[in-house]
C-alpha positions as CSV (number, residue, x, y, z in Angstrom):
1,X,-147.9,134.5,73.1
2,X,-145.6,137.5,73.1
3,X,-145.7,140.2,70.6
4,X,-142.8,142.6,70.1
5,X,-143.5,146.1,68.3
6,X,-141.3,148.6,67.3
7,X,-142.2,152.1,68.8
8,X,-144.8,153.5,67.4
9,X,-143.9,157.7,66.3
10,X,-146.7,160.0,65.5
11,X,-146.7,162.1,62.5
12,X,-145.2,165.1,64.1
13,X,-142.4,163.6,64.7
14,X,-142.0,161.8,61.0
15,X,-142.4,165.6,59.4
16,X,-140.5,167.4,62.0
17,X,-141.7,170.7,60.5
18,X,-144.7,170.4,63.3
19,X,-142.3,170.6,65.9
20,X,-140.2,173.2,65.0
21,X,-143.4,176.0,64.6
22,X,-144.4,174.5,68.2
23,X,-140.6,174.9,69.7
24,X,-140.1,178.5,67.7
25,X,-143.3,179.9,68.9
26,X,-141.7,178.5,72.7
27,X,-145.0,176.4,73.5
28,X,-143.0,174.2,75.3
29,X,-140.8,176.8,77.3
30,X,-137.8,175.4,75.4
31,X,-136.3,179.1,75.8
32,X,-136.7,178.9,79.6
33,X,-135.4,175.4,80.0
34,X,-132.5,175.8,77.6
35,X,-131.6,179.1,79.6
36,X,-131.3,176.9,82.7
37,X,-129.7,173.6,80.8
38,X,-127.0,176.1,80.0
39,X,-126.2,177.7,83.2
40,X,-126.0,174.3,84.7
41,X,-123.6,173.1,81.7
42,X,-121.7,175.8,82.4
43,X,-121.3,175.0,86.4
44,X,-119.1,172.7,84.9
45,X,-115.4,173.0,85.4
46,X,-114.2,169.8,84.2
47,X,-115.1,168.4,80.8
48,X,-117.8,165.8,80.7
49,X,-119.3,164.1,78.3
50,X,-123.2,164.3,77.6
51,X,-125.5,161.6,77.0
52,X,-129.2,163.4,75.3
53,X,-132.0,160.7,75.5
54,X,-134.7,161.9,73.2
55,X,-132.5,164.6,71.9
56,X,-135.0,165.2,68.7
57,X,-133.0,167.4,66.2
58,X,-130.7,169.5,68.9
59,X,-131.1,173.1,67.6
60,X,-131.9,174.2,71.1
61,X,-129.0,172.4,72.0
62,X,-126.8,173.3,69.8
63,X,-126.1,176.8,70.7
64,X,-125.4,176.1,74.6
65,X,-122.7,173.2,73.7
66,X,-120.7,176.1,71.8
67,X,-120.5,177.8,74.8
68,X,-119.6,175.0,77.0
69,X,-116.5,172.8,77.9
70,X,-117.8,169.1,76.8
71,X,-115.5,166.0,76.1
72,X,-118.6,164.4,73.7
73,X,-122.0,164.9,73.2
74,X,-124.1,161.7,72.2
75,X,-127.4,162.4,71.1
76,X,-130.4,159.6,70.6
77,X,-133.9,159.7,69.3
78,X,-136.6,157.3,67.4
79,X,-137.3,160.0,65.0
80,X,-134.6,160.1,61.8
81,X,-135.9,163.3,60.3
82,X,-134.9,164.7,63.8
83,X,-131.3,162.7,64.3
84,X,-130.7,164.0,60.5
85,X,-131.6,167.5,61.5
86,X,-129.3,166.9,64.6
87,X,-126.1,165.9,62.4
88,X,-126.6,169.7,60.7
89,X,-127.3,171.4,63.8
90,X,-124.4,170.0,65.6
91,X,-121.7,170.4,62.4
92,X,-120.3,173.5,63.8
């Protein structure tokens, strides 16, 4: 018999607030890698478009697509705290 199961999420990523003291204190190296995401974005001289698989609420994000030339940005994630988060941190 086959069983299908939605993904199971931990807390930290139903709270969100876990998270965000992990990336702000830079556990991670989100700096680092978003320092090197945007000089690659920025390699770009055509537009594009950017499909962000696990994109979790985009506030690292956010800041290098303002300084980039990008046709769309689609953003996906299993947490909703986080794609809610996302929709505010991509408004501007």
């Amino acid at each position: 018999m086959t069983q299908l199961h939605e993904p199971k999420q931990d807390n930290i990523f139903q709270s969100w607030t876990i998270y965000r003291k992990i990336v702000a204190a830079n556990n991670m190296l989100h700096e680092q890698i978003y320092t090197d995401v945007k000089q690659l974005l920025q390699q770009h001289t055509d537009d594009f478009s950017l499909l962000d698989l696990g994109c979790g609420d985009a506030a690292c994000l956010a800041p290098v697509l303002r300084d980039v030339a990008i046709n769309a940005y689609t953003g996906v994630d299993l947490s909703a705290p986080a794609l809610a988060l996302a929709a505010e941190n991509l408004s501007a």
